[in-house]
C-alpha positions in Angstrom: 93.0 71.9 53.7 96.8 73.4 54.6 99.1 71.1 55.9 100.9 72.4 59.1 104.5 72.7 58.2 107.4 75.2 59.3 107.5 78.3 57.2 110.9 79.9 55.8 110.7 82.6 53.8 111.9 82.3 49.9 114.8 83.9 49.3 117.1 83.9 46.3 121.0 83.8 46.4 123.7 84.8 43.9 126.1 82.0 42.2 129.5 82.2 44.2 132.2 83.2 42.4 135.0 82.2 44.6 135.4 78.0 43.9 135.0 75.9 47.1 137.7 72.6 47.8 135.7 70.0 46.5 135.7 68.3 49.9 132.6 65.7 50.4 131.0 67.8 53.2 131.7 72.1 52.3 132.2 73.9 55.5 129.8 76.3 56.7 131.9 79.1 56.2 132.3 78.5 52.1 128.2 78.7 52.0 127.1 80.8 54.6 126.0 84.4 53.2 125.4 87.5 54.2 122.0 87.6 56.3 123.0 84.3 58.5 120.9 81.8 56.0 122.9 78.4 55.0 121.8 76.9 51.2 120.1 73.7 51.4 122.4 72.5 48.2 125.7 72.9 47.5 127.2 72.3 44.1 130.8 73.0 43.3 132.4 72.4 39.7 129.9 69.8 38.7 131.2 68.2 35.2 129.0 65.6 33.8 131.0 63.5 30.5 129.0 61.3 28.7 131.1 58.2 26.5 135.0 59.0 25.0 136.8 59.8 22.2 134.5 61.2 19.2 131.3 59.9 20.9 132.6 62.1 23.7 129.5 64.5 25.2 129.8 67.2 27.9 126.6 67.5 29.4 127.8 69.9 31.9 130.8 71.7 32.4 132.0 73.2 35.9 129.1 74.5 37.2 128.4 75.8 41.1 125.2 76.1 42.3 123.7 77.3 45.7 120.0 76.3 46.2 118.3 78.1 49.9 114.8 76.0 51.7 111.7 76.6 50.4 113.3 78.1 46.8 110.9 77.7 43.8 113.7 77.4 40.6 113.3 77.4 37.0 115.9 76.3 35.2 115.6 77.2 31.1 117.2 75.9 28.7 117.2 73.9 24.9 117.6 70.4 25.0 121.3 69.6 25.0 121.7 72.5 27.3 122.4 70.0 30.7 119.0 71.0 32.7 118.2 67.0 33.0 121.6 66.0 34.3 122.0 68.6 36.8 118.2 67.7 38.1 119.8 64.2 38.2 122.5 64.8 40.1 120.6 66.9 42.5 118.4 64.0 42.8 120.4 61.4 43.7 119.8 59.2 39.8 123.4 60.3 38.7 126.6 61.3 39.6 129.4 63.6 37.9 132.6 63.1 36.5 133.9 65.3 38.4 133.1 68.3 40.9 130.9 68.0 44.6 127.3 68.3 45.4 126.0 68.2 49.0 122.2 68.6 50.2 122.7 69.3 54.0 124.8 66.8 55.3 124.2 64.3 52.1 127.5 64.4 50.1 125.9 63.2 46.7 129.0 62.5 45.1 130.5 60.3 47.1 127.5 58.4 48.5 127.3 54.6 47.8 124.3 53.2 45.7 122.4 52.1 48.8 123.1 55.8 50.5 121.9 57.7 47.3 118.2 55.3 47.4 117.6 56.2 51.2 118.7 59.9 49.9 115.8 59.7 47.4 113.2 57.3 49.1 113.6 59.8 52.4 113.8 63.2 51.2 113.1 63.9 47.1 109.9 63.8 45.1 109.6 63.1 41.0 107.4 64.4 38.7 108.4 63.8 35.0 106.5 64.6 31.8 105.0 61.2 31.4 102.9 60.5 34.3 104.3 56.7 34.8 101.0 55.9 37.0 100.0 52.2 37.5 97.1 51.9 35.1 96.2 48.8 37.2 95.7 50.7 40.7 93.1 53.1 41.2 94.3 57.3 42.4 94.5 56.6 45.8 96.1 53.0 45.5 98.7 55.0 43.5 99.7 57.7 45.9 99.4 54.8 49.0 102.0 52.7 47.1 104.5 55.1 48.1 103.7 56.5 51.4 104.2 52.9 52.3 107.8 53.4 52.0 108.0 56.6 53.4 108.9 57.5 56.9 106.4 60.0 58.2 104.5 60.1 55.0 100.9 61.8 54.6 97.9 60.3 54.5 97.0 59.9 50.2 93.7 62.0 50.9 95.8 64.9 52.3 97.8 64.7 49.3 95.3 64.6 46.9 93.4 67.2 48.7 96.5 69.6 48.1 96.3 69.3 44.4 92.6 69.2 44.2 92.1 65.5 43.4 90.2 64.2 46.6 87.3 63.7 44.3 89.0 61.5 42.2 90.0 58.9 44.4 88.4 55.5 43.1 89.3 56.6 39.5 91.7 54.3 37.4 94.5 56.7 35.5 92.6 55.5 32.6 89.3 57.4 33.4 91.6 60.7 34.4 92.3 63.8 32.0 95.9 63.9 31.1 96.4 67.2 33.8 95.0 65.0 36.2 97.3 62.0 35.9 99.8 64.4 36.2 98.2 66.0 39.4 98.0 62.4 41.1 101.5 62.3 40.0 102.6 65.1 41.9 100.4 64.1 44.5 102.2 60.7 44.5 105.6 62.6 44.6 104.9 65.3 47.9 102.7 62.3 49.9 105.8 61.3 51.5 106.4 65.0 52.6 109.7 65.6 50.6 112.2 68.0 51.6 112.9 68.4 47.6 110.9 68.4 44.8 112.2 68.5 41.2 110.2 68.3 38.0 111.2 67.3 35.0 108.9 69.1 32.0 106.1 68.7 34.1 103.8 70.7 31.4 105.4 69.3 28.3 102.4 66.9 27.3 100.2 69.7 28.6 97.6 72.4 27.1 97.7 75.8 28.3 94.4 75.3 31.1 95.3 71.7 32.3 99.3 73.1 32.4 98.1 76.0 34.6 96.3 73.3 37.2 99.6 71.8 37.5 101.6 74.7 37.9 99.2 75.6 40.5 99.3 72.4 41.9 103.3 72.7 42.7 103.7 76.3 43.8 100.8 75.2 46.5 103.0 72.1 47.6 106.3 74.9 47.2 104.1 77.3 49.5 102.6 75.4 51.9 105.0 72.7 52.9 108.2 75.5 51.9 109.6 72.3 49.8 112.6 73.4 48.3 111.5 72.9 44.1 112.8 73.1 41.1 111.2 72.8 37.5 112.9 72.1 34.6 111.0 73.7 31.0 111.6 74.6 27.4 108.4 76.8 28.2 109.7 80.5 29.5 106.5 82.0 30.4 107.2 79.6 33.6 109.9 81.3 34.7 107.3 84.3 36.0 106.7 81.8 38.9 110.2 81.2 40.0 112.3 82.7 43.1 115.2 82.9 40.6 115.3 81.7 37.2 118.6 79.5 35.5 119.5 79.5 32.0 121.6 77.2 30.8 123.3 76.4 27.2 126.1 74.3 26.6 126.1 72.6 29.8 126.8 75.7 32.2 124.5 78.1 33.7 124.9 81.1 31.6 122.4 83.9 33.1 120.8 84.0 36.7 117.9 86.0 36.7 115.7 86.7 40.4 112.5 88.1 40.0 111.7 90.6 42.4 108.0 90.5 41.3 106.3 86.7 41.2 103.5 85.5 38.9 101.1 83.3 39.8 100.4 79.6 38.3 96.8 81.1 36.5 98.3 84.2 34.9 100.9 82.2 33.1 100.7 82.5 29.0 102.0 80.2 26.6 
């Protein structure tokens, strides 16, 4: 089934060179571009330090980001290189040292505790590596646990039917294939129809055909519902997918890379 939503087209946009005040709301003007379109995030000088003196680490170190509706993102990268923390603060679980980061009208930065949870309940969707499912509930009982706190959530059949799971309803995560716990987890993450979703090494504990489903799985949600996503992965075959790809090493975003010509979820080769 296809789930009515509006449809934006994706689009990718270049870094901006020229450093916006890091103000809590940026003006339009400082994010506007050149065909009229306004990105749906906003970072500025984003530096993330970790501890002090020698146990000091930089996880990230002045970056500025711009981030359009409906983007699909891959952001590459070894471990060390940041990827996590700027997911984190994009998601509303952390907050820099220093630097601004605004989704619409949200200033992420500056919000209080109890701002950044109606931030997260309200408009962002999870999906990490490890599925994190109730073992105790069954599918459906999973998904339903948090469309009860959503505002205008989906039903949990309409989200399982959109990453093929329907079927699988009255099963208990222990009677699922480890690509289908991490389908009902995705499942779990779009049923409250989130304006964002970012994944976190969402193939890591994957094999190549069960990764593929879930890759599928979230560039349907990215297409149908034009949820603005963004993946985080060691694994650079991914990066065929994306709208525009982010590399990052040594807590900055070194290379930018759009791709002009998109691969689907099943033709992807690791």
């Amino acid at each position: 089934m296809r789930i009515k939503a509006e449809k934006r087209p994706n689009h990718y946009v270049c870094l901006s060179e020229q450093r916006s005040p890091h103000a809590g709301r940026l003006p339009e003007s400082d994010v506007s571009r050149a065909d009229g379109s306004v990105p749906v995030f906003v970072a500025r000088g984003l530096t993330k330090i970790y501890g002090s003196g020698d146990a000091q680490v930089v996880a990230l170190k002045d970056v500025d980001l711009d981030i359009r509706q409906g983007e699909f993102i891959v952001l590459l990268g070894p471990s060390g290189s940041g990827k996590s923390t700027l997911l984190n603060i994009l998601g509303g679980l952390d907050a820099p040292t220093s630097g601004t980061a605004t989704w619409r009208d949200h200033d992420l930065t500056g919000a209080s505790d109890e701002a950044l949870t109606t931030y997260r309940r309200e408009h962002v969707g999870f999906v990490f590596q490890f599925y994190n499912l109730i073992p105790s509930l069954t599918v459906e009982e999973n998904v339903r646990l948090v469309a009860q706190i959503a505002t205008d959530p989906m039903t949990p059949g309409e989200a399982l039917d959109l990453v093929g799971l329907s079927h699988r309803a009255d099963r208990f995560p222990s009677q699922l294939s480890g690509g289908e716990q991490q389908r009902v987890a995705v499942a779990r993450a779009i049923v409250k129809r989130p304006d964002i979703l970012l994944c976190d090494e969402p193939t890591g504990a994957l094999d190549v055909d069960t990764g593929r489903l879930v890759l599928a799985a979230i560039a349907k949600v990215n297409e149908e519902l034009s949820t603005t996503t963004a993946v985080i992965t060691h694994n650079s075959a991914i990066a065929g997918m994306a709208n525009r790809v982010l590399r990052l090493s040594g807590g900055r975003i070194v290379r930018e890379e759009p791709n002009l010509r998109r691969i689907g979820a099943y033709d992807v080769e690791w």
